[in-house]
N, C-alpha and C positions, 0 to 999 in steps of 0.2 A: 571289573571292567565297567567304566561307566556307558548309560545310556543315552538316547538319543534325549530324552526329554530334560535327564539330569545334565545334560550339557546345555537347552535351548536355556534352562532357569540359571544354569553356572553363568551364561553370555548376557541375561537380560531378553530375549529373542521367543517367538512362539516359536511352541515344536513344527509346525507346519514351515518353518523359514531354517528351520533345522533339515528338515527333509528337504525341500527343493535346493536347497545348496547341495547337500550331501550327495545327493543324486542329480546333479546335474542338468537342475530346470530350470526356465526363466523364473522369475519374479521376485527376487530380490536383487538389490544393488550389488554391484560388484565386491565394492567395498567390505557390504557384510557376510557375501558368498567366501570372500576372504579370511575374514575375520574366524567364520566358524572352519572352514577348511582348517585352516590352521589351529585352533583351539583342539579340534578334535585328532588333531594329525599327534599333538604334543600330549595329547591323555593317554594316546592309544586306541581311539576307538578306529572298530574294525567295520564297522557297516555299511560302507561307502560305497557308492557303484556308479557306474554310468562313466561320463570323460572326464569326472574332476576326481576320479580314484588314483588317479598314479601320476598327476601333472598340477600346477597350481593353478587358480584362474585364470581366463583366457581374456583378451581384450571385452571390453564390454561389448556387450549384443546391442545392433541396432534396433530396437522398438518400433521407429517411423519419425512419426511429424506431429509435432504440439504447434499451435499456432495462437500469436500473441497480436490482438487487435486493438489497435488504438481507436476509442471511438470518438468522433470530433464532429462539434454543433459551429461550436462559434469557432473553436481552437484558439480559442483566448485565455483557458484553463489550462491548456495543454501546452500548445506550441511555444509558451514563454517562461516554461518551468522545465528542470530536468530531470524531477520526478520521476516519469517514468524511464528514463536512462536505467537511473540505481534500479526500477522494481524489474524491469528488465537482464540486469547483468544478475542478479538472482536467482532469475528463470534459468537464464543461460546455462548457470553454474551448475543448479541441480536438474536439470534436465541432460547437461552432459556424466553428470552421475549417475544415472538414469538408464542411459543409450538412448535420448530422444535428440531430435533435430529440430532447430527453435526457427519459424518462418513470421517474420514480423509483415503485418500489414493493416490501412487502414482503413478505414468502415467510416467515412461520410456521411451526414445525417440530409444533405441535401441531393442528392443522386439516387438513383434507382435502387429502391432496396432491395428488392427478388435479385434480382441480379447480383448484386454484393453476397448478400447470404448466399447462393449457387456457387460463387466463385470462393467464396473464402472456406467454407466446409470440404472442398476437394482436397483428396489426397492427405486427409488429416485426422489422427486420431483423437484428440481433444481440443478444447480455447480454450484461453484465458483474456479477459476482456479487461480493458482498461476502462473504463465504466464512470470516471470523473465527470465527464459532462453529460452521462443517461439522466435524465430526469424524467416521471411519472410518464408526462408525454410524449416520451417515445419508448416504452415499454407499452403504454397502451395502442402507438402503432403498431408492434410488432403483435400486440396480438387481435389486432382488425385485422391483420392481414390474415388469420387464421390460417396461418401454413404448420399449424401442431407442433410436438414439442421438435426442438434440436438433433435430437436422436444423436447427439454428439458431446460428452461429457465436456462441462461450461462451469467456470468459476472467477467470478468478477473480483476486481481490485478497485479502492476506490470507491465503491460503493454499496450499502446494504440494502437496496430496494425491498421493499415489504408486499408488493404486488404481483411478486412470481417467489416460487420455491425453487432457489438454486444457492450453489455455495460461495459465500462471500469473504475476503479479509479487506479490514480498513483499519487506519490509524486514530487513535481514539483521540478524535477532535475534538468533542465537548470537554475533554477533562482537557485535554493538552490545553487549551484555550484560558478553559476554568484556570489553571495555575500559572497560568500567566499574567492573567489579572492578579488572581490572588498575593501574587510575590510585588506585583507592584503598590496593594493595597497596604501590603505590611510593612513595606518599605516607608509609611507615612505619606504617598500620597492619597489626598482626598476622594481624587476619584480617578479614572482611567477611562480616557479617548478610544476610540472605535475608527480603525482605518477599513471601509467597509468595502468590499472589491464588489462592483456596480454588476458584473457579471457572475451569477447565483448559481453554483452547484451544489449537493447535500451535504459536502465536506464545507463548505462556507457558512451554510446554514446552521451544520453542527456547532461550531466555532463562534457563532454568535450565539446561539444559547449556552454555550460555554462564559463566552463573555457576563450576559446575564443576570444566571444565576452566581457566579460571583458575589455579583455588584449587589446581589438581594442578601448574599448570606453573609454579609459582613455591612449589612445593616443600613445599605443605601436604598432609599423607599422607591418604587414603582412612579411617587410622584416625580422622582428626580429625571427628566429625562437624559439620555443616553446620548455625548456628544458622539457624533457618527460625523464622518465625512468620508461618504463615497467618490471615489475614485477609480478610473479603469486597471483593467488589470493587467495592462502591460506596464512595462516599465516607464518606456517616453511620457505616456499616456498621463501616468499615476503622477508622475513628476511634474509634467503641464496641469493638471489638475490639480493639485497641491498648489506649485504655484500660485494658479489665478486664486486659490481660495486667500491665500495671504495677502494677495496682491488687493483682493476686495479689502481689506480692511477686518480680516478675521483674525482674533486671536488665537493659537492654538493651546489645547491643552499642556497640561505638564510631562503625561504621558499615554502614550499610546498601544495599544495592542493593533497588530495589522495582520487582515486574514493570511498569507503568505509572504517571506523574507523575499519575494520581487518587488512588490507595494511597500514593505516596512524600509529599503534600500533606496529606493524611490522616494518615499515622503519625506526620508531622511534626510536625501540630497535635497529638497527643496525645500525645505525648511533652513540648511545652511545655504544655500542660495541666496536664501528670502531675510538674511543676518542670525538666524538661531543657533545656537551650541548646542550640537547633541554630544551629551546629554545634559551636559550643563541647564538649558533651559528647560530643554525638551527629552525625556527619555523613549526610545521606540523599543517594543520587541515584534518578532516577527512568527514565523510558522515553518517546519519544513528544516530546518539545519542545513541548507543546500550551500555546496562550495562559494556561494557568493559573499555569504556572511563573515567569513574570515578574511577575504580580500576589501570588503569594506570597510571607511575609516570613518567611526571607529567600529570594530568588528562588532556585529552584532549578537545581542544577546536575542534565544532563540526556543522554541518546543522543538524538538531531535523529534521524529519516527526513524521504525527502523524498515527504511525501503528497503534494501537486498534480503532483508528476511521476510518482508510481505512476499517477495519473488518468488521466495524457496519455497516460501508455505503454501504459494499458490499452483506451482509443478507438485509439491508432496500430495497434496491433497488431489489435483487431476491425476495423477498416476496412480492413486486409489481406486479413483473410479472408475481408471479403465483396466484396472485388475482388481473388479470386485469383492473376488471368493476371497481375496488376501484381508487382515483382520481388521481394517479400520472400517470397512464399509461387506462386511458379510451381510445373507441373503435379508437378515433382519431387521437390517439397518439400510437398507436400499432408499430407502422413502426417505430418511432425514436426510436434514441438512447441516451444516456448517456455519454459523457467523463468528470468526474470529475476529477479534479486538488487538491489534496490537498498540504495543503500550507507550505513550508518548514524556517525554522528561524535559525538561530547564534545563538548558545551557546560557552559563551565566557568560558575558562576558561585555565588553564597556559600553553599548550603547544606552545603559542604564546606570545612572547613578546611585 
């Protein structure tokens, strides 16, 4: 007769996610309360108790409320990308795997913030914070204001600040950046233009020393300056901008890296505006893989992240911490933290010659 433990090692699973299925306790997903009911039902094992001895799982147990905050300075990062759409339908996804209930709202950087924090921690057992436009100074408001920690398990997307210990997933913009240059450097051209979005958060930041170091390890010297052209980070904006830059009498590079595929879309257009071929004259890539890139002509080539799985990993990871004892974050592990990296790739496709 097997045991309980030579079943959690037969499934892949700790014995503790052995036992709380078995005996019918929260803290595992449904799915895997599943999973092992039935593993154990088909060996034989007899050691089952509680309400999942004589019946299969039951609908999943409501948990409560996770709450997802979009936080907005300018909303020039945010409001023009659909970004958070995907890391959102994510959340969605594995929080309804979960049994949690996903309450989206947003957090203003210009309006009273006691008040915001009072309203947005009610009736909620975790956040996950959309963190794209925190920057240093406003983390250092938050803690002027000395209202102590959260007391609310908190896990940013979008950003890895290094001025508070909390748990973070972001898309690895330096590299993604990095080989994007790179593919254009090996493609034979000379050097690679800089579409700079005039509006700065740590993910743009990252992406330009992505750009960079490139340009340094394939042997272009620090004296070579860096063409950049700044531009807004909407789309109208980036395109008006673009424009007048042509319109002055500037020539444009052969190609360009642009910190997100709104701008890359954008300079696109107005460079064939302005009489350019892309890619014929001019080749762009962009950031981000967001649905637009496929509807543009010609579709753009592009860095992928994987937003709906920044989403899941950001629910995985708070449902951790608000069920401690369970094994990613035992009594010992309380104090760390989490910076996950996800991984960013080339997608090739014609705005690049």
């Amino acid at each position: 007769m097997i045991t309980a433990k030579e079943l959690a090692k037969r499934l892949g699973v700790s014995p503790s996610a052995v036992s709380i299925a078995l005996n019918g306790r929260e803290g595992v997903s449904e799915e895997t309360r599943r999973m092992i009911l039935e593993e154990a039902k088909k060996l034989g094992y007899t050691g089952m108790r509680g309400p999942y001895h004589k019946k299969r799982a039951a609908a999943p147990v409501h948990h409560g409320n996770i709450r997802f905050i979009i936080f907005v300075d300018t909303g020039m990062a945010v409001n023009e990308t659909s970004f958070y759409s995907f890391v959102l339908k994510g959340i969605e996804a594995h929080a309804k795997e979960l049994g949690f209930n996903v309450l989206v709202s947003y957090f203003e950087a210009d309006k009273d913030w006691a008040a915001q924090f009072d309203a947005l921690k009610q009736d909620v057992s975790g956040i996950i914070l959309l963190a794209t436009e925190v920057r240093d100074k406003h983390i250092r408001r938050y803690l002027e204001m000395q209202r102590g920690p959260l007391e609310l398990p908190l896990c940013l997307v979008d950003n890895a600040t290094s001025m508070i210990d909390v748990d973070c997933i972001v898309s690895d913009n330096l590299r993604g950046a990095y080989r994007a240059v790179r593919y254009l450097l090996d493609k034979g051209f000379s050097d690679v233009g800089y579409l700079r979005s005039r509006i700065r958060v740590d993910s743009f930041d990252e992406r330009e020393a992505g750009v960079r170091k490139a340009r340094l390890e394939a042997g272009i010297g620090e004296d070579q300056e860096l063409h950049v052209i700044e531009v807004a980070s909407s789309s109208e904006l980036a395109y008006k901008d673009m424009c007048d830059y042509l319109a002055a009498g500037m020539k444009p590079a052969s190609a360009y890296f642009a910190d997100n595929d709104i701008i890359a879309a954008a300079c696109a257009r107005a460079l064939k505006t302005c009489g350019y071929r892309v890619p014929e004259d001019v080749s762009v890539i962009g950031f981000d893989n967001m649905p637009l890139c496929t509807l543009f002509e010609p579709p753009l080539t592009t860095i992928s992240v994987e937003k709906e799985l920044i989403g899941r990993l950001a629910m995985h990871i708070l449902a951790e911490r608000m069920h401690a004892s369970r094994s990613l974050f035992g009594e010992e592990h309380a104090s760390s933290y989490l910076r996950i990296t996800s991984s960013a790739k080339l997608i090739e496709r014609e705005s690049v010659i």
